[in-house]
C-alpha positions as CSV (number, residue, x, y, z in Angstrom):
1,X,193.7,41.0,99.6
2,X,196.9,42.2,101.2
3,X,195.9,41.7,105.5
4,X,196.6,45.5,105.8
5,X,193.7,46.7,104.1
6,X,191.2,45.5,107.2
7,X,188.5,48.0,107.7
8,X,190.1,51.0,109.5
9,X,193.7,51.1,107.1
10,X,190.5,51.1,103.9
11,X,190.3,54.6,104.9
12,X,193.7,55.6,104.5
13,X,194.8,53.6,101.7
14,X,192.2,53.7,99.5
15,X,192.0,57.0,97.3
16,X,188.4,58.1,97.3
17,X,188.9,60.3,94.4
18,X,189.1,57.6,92.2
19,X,187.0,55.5,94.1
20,X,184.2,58.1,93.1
21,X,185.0,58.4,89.7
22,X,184.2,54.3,89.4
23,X,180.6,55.7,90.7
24,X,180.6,58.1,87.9
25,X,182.0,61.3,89.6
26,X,184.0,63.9,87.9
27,X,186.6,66.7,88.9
28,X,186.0,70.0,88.7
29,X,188.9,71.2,88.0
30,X,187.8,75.2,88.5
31,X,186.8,74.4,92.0
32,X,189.2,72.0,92.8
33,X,191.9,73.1,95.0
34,X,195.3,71.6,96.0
35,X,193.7,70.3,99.4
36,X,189.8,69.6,98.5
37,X,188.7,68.2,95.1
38,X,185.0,69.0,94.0
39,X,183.4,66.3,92.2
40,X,179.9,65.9,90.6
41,X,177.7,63.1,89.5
42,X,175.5,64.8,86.5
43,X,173.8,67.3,88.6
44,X,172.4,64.7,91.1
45,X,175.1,65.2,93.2
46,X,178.3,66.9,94.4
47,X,180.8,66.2,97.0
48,X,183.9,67.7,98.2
49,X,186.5,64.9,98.7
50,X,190.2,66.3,101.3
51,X,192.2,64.3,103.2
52,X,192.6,64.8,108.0
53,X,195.0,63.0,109.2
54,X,195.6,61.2,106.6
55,X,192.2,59.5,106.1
56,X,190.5,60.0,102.9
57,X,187.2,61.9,103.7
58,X,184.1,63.2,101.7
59,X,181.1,65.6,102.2
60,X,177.6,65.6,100.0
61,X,176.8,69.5,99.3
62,X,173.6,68.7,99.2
63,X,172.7,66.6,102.1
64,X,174.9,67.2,105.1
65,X,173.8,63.5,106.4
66,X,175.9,62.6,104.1
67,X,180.0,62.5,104.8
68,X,182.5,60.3,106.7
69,X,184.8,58.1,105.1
70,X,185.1,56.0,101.7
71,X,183.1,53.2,104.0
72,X,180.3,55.8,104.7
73,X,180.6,56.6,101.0
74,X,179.9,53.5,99.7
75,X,177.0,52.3,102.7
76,X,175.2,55.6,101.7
77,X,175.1,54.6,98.2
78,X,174.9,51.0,97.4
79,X,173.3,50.1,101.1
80,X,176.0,47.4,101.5
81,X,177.2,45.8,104.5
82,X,179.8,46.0,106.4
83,X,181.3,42.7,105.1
84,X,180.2,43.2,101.8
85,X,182.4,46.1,101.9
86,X,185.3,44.2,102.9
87,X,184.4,41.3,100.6
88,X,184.7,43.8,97.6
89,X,188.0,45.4,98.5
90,X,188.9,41.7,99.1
91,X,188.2,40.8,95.2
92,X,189.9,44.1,93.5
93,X,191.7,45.6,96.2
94,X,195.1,45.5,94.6
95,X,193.6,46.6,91.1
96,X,192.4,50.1,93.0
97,X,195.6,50.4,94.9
98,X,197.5,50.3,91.9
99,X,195.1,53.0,90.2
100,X,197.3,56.2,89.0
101,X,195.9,59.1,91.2
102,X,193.0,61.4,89.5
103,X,194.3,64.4,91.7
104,X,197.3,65.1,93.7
105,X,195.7,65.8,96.5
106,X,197.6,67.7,99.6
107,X,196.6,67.1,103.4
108,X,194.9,70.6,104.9
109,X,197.3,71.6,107.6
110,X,196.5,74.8,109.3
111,X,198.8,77.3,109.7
112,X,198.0,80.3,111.8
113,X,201.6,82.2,111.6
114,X,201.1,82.0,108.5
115,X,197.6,83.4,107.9
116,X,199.1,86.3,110.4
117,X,201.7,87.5,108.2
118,X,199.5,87.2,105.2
119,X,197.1,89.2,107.0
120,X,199.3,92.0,108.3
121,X,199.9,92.8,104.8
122,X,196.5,93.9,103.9
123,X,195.2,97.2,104.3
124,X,191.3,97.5,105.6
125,X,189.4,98.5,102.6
126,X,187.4,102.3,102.1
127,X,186.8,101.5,98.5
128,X,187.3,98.7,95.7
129,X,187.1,98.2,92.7
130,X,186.0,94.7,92.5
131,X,183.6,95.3,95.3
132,X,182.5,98.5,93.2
133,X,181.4,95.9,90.2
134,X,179.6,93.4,92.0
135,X,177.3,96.5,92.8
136,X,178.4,97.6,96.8
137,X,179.6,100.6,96.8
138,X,182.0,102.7,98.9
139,X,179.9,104.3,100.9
140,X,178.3,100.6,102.1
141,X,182.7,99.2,102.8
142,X,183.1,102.5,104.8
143,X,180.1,102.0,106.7
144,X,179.6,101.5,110.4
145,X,178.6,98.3,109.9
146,X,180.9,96.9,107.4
147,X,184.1,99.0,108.3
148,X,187.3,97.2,109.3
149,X,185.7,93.6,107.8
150,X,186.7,93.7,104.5
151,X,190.3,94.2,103.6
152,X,192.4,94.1,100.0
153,X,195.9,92.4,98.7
154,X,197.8,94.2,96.4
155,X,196.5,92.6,93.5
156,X,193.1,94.3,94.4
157,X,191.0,91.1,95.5
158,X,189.1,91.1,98.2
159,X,190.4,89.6,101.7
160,X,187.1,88.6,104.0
161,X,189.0,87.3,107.4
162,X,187.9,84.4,109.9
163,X,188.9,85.1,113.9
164,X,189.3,82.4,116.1
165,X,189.8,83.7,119.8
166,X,190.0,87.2,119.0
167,X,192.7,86.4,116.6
168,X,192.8,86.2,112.6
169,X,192.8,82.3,111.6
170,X,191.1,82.1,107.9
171,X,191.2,84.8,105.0
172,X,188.1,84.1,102.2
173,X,190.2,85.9,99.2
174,X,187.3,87.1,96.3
175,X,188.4,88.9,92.7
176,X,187.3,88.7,89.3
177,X,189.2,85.2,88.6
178,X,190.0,83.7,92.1
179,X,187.4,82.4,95.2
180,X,189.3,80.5,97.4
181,X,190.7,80.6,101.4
182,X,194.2,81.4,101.4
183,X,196.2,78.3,101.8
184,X,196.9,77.5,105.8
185,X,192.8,79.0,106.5
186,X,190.6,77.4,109.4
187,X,187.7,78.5,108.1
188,X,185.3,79.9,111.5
189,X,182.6,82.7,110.3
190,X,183.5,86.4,108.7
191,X,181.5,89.4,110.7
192,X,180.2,92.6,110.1
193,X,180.3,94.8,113.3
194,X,177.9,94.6,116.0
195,X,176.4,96.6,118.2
196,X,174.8,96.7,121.1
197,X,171.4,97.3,120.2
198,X,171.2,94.6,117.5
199,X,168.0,92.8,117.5
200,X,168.9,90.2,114.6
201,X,171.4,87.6,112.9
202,X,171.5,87.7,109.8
203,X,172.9,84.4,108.3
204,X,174.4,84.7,104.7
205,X,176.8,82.2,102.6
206,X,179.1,85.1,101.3
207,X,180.0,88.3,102.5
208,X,178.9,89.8,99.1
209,X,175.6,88.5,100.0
210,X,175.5,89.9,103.6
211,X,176.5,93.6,102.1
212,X,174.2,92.7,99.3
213,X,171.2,92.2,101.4
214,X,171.6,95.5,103.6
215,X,171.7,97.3,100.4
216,X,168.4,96.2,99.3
217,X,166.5,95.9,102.6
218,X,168.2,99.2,104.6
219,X,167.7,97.3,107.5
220,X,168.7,98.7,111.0
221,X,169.8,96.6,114.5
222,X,170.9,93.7,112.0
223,X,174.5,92.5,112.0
224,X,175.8,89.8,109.4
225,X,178.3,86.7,110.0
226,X,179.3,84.5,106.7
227,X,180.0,81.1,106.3
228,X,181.9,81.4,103.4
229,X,180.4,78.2,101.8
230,X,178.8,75.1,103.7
231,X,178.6,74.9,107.1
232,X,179.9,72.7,109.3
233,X,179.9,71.5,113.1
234,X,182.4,74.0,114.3
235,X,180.7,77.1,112.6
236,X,177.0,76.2,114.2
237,X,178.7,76.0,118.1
238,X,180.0,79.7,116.7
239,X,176.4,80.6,115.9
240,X,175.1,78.9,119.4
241,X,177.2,81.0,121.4
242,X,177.1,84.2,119.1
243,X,173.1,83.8,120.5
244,X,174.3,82.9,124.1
245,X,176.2,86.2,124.5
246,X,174.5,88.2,123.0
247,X,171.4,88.0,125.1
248,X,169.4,91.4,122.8
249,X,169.1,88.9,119.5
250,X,165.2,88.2,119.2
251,X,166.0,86.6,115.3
252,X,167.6,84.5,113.0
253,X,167.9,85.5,109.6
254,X,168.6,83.8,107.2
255,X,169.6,84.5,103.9
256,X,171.6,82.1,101.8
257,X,170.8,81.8,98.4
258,X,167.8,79.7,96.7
259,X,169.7,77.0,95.3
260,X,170.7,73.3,96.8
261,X,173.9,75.0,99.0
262,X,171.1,77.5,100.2
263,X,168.8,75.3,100.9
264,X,171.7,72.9,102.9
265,X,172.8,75.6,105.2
266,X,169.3,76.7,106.0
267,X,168.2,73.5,106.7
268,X,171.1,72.9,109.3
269,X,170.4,76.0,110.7
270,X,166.9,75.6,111.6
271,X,167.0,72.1,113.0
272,X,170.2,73.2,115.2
273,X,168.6,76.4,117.0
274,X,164.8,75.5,116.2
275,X,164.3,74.7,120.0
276,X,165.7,77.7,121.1
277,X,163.6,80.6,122.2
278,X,164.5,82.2,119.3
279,X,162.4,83.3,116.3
280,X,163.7,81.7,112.7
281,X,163.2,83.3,108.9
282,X,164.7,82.4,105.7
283,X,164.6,85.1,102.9
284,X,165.4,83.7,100.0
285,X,165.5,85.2,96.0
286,X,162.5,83.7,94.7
287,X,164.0,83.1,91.0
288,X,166.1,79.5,91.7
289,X,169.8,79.2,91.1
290,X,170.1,82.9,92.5
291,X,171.6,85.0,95.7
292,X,171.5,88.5,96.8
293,X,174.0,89.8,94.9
294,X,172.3,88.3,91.3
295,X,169.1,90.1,92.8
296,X,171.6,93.6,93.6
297,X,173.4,93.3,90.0
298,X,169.8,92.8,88.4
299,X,167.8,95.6,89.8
């Protein structure tokens, strides 16, 4: 084994991508994007697979104890040892060096200048069409609650934004044949409005889900943030100090959908702020493999 692939330079050098297909992962391609690659082990497992300063990293969607590196990837399923690990990559290091990449694979940079010009060429949204067939309706975009969050591009998709410090840092782009954050995102947590006499959080995975669920329930004092798919570290400090400053909130709410992501997110949730002085629901659909908007479109 060449003496630069010790331990730390594994995580660099080694492309986990096809490292995960010798475990019997494939691509989705549909989900894949240039900087994350989805992969999935026949339905037992999925994990999303990107690159941070240049190491090659990994995340389970449906156990958040499970992520780190291609080390922590292989420990959490084989059990090996730290030296067995390096014993292997000792026998048939060159052969997965030499592999011909699965993906090409682009490191996430973030690029806020970026995200601001995209952004100043939106227009805040009153109506839309797309919007209009997933079953919210104008009257619900143009509502106190949800006016000013949502926004549309001129091909007529969607455009949910992130802030970071007051200023616009991720934009969640939906329409009929695109789901993705526009290239340059950070990904924080989309809002609905608040107000001050807001008694509840409501805590949803998409947007859609968040105006789905205030169609259905009519609810009142209840303001909506999204996490626009899994959560991470960063986005549950957001949530800690949404609850320190605003001192009103008596609940969490939340409302992700009954399915393994759902389940994930809610999971997280409630062991994070389960100590607080706070009180803690999930509302869930109770058909599997559903979310609020399936229950809107259906009823």
């Amino acid at each position: 084994m060449d003496d630069s692939l010790n331990l730390q330079n594994i995580k660099y050098t080694i492309n986990l991508i096809n490292y995960a297909a010798s475990f019997g992962y494939k691509i989705n391609k549909r989900k894949s994007t240039r900087n994350s690659v989805v992969m999935f082990n026949d339905g037992k497992d999925k994990i999303v697979v990107s690159r941070k300063n240049s190491i090659w990293m990994y995340f389970s969607v449906f156990d958040h104890e499970d992520n780190g590196t291609i080390i922590n990837f292989i420990q959490n399923r084989t059990g090996k040892s730290i030296p067995e690990i390096l014993d292997e990559f000792q026998s048939s290091g060159n052969t997965i060096l030499n592999q011909k990449p699965q993906y090409c694979l682009q490191e996430k940079n973030y690029e806020p200048d970026r995200i601001k010009k995209l952004f100043s060429q939106y227009t805040a949204a009153k109506d839309h069409i797309y919007l209009n067939y997933r079953g919210i309706p104008n009257t619900v975009i143009s509502s106190e609650r949800f006016k000013g969050c949502i926004f549309k591009d001129k091909y007529g998709n969607a455009i949910f934004p992130h802030f970071k410090n007051g200023e616009v840092c991720g934009l969640e782009i939906k329409g009929g044949n695109i789901s993705v954050f526009a290239n340059g995102s950070e990904k924080t947590l989309w809002c609905s409005n608040r107000f001050e006499d807001d008694k509840t959080l409501a805590i949803s995975e998409a947007p859609i889900d968040a105006m789905s669920y205030q169609i259905l329930f009519s609810l009142k004092h209840v303001f909506y943030v999204a996490t626009g798919g899994s959560i991470s570290g960063k986005q549950m400090n957001l949530i800690h100090q949404i609850l320190y400053e605003y001192s009103n909130l008596k609940r969490v709410l939340i409302i992700t959908g009954n399915n393994g992501g759902g389940d994930l997110i809610a999971r997280k949730i409630i062991s994070e702020i389960n100590s607080q002085n706070i009180n803690i629901k999930r509302h869930s659909p109770k058909d599997i493999d559903t979310d609020w908007n399936d229950v809107l479109s259906n009823s």
